[in-house]
Biopython code that builds the backbone (N, CA, C, O; Angstrom):
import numpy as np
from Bio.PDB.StructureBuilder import StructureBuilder

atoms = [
    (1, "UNK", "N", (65.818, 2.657, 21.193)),
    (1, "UNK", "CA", (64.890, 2.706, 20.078)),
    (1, "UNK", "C", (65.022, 1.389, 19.308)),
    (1, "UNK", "O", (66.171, 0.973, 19.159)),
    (2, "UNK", "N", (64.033, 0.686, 18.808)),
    (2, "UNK", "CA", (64.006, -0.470, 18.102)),
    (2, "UNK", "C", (64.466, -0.212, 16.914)),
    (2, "UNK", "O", (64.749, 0.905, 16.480)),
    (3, "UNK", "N", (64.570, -1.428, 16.258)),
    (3, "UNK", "CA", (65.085, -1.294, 14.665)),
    (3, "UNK", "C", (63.454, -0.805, 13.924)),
    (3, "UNK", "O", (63.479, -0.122, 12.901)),
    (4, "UNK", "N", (62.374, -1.137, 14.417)),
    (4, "UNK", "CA", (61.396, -1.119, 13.702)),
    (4, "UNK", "C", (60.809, 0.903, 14.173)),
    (4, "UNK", "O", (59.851, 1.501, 13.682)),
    (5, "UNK", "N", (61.371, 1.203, 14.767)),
    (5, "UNK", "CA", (60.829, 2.489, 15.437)),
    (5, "UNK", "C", (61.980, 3.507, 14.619)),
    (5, "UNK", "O", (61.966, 4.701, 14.320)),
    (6, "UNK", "N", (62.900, 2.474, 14.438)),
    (6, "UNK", "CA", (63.983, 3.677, 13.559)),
    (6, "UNK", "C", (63.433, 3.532, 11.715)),
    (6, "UNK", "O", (63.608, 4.487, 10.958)),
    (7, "UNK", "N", (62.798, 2.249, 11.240)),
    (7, "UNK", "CA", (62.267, 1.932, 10.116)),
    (7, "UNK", "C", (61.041, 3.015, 9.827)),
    (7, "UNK", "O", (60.730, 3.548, 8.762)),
    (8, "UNK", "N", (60.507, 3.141, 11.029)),
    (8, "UNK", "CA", (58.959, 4.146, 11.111)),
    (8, "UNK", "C", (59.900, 5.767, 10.775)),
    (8, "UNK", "O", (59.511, 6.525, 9.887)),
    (9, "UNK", "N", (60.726, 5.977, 11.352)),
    (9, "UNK", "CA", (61.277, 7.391, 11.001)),
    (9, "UNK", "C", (61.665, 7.444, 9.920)),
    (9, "UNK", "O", (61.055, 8.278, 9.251)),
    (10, "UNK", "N", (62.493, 6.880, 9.361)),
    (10, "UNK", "CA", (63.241, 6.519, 8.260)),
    (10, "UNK", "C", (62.270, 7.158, 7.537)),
    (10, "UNK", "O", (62.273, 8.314, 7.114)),
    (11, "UNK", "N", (61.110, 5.967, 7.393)),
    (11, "UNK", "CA", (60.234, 5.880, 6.286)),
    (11, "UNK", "C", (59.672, 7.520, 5.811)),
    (11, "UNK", "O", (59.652, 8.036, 4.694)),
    (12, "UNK", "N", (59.087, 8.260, 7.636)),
    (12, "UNK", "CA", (58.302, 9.027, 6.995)),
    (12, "UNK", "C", (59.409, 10.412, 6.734)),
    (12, "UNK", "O", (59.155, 11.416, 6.068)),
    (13, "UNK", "N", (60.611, 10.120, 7.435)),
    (13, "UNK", "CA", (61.346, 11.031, 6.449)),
    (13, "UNK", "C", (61.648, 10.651, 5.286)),
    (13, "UNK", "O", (62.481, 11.470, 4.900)),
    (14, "UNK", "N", (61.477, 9.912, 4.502)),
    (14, "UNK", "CA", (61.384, 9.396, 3.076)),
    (14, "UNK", "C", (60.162, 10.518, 2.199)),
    (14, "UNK", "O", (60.194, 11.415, 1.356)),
    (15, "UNK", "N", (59.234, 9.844, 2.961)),
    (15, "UNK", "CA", (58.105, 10.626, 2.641)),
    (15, "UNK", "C", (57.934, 11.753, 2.271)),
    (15, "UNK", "O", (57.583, 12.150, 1.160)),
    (16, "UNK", "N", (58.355, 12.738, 3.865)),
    (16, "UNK", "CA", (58.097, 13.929, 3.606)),
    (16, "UNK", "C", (59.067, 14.746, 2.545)),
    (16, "UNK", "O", (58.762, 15.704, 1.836)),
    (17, "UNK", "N", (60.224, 14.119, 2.654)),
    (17, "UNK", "CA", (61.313, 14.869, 1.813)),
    (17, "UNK", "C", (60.870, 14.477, -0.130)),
    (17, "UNK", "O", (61.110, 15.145, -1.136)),
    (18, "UNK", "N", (60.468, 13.709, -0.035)),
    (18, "UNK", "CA", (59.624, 13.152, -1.527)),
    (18, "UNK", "C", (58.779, 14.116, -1.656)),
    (18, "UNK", "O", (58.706, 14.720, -2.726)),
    (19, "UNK", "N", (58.096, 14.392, -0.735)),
    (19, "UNK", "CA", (56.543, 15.371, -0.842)),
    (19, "UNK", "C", (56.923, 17.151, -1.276)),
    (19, "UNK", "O", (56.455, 17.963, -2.075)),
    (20, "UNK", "N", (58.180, 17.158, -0.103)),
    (20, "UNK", "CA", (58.698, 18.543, -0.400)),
    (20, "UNK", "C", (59.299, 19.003, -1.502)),
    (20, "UNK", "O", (59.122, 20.110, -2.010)),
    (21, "UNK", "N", (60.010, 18.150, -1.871)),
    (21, "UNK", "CA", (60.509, 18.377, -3.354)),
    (21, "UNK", "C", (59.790, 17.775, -4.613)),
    (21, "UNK", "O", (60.319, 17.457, -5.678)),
    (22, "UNK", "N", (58.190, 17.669, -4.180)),
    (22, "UNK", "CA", (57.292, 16.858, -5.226)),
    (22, "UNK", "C", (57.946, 15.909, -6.145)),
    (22, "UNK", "O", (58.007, 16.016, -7.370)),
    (23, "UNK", "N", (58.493, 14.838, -5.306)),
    (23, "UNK", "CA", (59.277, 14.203, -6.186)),
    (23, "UNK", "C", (57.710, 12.656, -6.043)),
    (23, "UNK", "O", (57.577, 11.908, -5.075)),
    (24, "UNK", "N", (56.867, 12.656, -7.256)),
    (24, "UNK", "CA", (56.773, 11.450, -6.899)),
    (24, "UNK", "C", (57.165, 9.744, -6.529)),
    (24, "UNK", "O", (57.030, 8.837, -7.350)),
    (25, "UNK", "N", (57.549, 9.607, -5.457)),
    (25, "UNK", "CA", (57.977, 8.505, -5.309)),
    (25, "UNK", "C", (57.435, 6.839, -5.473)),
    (25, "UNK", "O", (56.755, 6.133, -4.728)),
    (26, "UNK", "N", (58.054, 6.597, -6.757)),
    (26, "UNK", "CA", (57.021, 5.168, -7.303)),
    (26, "UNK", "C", (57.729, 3.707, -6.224)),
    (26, "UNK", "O", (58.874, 3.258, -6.191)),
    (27, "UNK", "N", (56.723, 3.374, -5.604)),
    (27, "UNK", "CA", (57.152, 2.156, -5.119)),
    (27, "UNK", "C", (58.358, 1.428, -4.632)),
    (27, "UNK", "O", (58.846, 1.355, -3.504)),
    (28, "UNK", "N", (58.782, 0.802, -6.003)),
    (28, "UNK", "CA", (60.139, 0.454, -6.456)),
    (28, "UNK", "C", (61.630, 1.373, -6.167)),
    (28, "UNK", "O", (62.797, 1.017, -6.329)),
    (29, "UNK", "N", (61.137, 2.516, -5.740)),
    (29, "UNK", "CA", (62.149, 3.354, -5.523)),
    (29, "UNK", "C", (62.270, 3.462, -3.591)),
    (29, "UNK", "O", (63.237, 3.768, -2.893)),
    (30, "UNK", "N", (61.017, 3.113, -3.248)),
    (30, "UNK", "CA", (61.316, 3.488, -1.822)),
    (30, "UNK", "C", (61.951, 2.707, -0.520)),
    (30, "UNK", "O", (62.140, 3.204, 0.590)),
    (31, "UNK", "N", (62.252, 1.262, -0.963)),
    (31, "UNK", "CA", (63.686, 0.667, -0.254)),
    (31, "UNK", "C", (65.036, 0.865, -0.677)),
    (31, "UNK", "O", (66.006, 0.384, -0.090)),
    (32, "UNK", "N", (65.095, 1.639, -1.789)),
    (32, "UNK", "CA", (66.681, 1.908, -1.990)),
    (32, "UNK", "C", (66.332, 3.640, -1.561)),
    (32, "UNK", "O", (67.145, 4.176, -0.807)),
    (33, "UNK", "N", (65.286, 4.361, -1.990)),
    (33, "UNK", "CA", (65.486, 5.284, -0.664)),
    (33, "UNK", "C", (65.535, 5.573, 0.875)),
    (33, "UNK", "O", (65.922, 6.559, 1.503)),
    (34, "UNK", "N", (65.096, 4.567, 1.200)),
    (34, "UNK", "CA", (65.209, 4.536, 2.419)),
    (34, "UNK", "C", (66.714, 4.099, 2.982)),
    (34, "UNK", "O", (67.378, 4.750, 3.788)),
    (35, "UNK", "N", (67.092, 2.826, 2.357)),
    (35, "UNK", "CA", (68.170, 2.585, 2.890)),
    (35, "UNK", "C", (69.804, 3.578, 2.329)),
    (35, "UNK", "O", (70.982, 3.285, 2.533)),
    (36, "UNK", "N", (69.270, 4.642, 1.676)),
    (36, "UNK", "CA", (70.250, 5.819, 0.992)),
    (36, "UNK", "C", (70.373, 6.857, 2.597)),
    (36, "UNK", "O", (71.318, 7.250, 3.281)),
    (37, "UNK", "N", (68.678, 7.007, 2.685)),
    (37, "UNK", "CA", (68.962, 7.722, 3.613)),
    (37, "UNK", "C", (69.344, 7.477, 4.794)),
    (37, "UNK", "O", (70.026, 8.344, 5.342)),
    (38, "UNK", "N", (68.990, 6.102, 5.611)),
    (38, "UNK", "CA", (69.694, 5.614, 6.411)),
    (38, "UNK", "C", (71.338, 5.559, 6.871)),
    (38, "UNK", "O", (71.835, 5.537, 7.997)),
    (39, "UNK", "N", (71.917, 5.548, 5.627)),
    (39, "UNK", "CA", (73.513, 5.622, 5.143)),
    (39, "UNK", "C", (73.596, 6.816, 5.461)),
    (39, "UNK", "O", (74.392, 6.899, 6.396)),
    (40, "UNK", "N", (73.000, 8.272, 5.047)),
    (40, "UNK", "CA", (73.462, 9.347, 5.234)),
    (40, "UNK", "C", (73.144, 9.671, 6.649)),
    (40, "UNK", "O", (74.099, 10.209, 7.209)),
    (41, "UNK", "N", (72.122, 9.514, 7.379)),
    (41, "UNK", "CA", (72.260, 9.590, 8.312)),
    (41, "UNK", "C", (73.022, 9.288, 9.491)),
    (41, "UNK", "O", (73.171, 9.913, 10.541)),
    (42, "UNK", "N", (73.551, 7.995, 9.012)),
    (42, "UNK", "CA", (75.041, 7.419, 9.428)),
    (42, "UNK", "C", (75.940, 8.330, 9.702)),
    (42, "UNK", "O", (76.258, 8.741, 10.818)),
    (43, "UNK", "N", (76.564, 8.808, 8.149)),
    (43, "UNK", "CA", (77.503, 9.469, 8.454)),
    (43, "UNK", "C", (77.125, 10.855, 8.732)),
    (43, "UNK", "O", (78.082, 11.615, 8.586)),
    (44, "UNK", "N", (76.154, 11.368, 9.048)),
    (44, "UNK", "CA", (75.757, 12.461, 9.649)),
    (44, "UNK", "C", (76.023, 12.621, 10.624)),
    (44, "UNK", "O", (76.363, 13.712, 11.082)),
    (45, "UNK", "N", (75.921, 11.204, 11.448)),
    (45, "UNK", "CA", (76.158, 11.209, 13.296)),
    (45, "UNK", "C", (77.591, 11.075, 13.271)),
    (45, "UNK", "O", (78.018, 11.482, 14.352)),
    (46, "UNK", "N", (78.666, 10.629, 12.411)),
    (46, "UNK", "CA", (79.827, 10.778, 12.613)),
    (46, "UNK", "C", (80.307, 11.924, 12.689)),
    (46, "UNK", "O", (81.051, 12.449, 13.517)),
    (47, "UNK", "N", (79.688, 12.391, 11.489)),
    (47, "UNK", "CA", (80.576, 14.012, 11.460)),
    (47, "UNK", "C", (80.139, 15.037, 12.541)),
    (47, "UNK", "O", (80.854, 15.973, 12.900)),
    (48, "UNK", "N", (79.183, 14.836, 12.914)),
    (48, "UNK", "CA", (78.500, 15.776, 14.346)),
    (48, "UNK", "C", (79.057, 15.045, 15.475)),
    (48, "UNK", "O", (79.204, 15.956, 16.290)),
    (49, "UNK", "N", (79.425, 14.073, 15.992)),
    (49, "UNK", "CA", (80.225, 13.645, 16.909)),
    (49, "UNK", "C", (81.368, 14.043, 16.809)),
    (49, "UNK", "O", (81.745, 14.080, 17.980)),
    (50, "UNK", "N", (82.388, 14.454, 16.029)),
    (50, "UNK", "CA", (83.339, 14.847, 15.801)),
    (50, "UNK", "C", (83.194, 16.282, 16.827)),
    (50, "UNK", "O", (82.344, 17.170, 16.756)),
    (51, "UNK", "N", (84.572, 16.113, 17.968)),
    (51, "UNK", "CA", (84.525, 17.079, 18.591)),
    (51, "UNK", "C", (85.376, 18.235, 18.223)),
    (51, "UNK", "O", (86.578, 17.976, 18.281)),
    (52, "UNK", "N", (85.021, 19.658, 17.794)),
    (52, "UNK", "CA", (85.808, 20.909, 17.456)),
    (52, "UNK", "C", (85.508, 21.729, 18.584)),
    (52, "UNK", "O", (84.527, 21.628, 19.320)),
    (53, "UNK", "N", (86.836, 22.892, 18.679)),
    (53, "UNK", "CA", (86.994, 23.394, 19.358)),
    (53, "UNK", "C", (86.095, 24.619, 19.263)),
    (53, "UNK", "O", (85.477, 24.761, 18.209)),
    (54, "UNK", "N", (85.960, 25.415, 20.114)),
    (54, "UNK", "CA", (85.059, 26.796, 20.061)),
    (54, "UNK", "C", (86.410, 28.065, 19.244)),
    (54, "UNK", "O", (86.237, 29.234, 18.899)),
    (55, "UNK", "N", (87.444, 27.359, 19.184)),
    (55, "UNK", "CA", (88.201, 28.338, 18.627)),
    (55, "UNK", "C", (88.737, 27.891, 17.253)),
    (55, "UNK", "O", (89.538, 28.623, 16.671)),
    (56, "UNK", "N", (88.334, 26.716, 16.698)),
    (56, "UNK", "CA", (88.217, 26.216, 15.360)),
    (56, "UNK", "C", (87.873, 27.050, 14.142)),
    (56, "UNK", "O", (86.852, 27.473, 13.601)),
    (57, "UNK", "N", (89.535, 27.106, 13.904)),
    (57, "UNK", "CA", (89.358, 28.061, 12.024)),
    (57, "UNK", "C", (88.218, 27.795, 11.120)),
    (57, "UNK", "O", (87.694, 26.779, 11.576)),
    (58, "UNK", "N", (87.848, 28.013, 10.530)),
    (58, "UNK", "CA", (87.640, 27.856, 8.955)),
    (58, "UNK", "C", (87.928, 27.449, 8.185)),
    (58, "UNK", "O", (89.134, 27.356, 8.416)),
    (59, "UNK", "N", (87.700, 26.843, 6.808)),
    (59, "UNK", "CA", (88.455, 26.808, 6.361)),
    (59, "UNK", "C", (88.771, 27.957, 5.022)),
    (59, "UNK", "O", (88.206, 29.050, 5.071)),
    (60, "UNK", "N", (89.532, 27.687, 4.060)),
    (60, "UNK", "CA", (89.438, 28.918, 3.084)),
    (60, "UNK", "C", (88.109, 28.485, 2.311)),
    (60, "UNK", "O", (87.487, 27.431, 2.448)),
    (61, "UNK", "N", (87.812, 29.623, 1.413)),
    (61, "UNK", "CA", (86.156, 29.910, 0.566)),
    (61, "UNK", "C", (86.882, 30.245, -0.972)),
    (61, "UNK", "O", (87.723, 31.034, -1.403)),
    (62, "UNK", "N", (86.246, 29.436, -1.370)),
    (62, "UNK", "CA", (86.825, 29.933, -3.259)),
    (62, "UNK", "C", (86.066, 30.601, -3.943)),
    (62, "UNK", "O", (84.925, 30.438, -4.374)),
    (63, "UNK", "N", (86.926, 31.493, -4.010)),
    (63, "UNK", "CA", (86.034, 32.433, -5.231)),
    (63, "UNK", "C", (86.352, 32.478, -6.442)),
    (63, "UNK", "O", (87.240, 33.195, -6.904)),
    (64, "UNK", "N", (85.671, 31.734, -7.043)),
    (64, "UNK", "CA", (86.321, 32.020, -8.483)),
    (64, "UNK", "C", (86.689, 33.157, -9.316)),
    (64, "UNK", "O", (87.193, 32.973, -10.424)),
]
sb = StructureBuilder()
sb.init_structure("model")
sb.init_model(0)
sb.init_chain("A")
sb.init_seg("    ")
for serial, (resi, resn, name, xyz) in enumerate(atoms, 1):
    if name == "N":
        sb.init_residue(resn, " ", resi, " ")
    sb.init_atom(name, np.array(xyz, "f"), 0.0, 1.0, " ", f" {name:<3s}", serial, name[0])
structure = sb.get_structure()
């Protein structure tokens, strides 16, 4: 995939996630969103590459 074909995704997941949460998105805001989400997507693929076992605990749940 090109850098410019990953810029095209990026973008219109920018978009749609702006749209869904009616966030209007002014201009000025949409290269530091984009490159926010780019970052998270980053470490998205790290943590899903991370291999666990099928017999992998839990961890504990707090209840206050």
């Amino acid at each position: 995939m090109s850098a410019s074909d990953e810029e095209n995704i990026t973008a219109r997941a920018v978009d749609t996630a702006a749209a869904l949460f009616g966030v209007a998105m002014q201009p000025e805001w949409r290269a530091a969103a984009m490159m926010n989400f780019a970052t998270l997507t980053g470490a998205a693929g790290l943590v899903l590459a991370f291999p666990l076992e099928d017999e992998a605990e839990y961890g504990p749940v707090f209840h206050p």
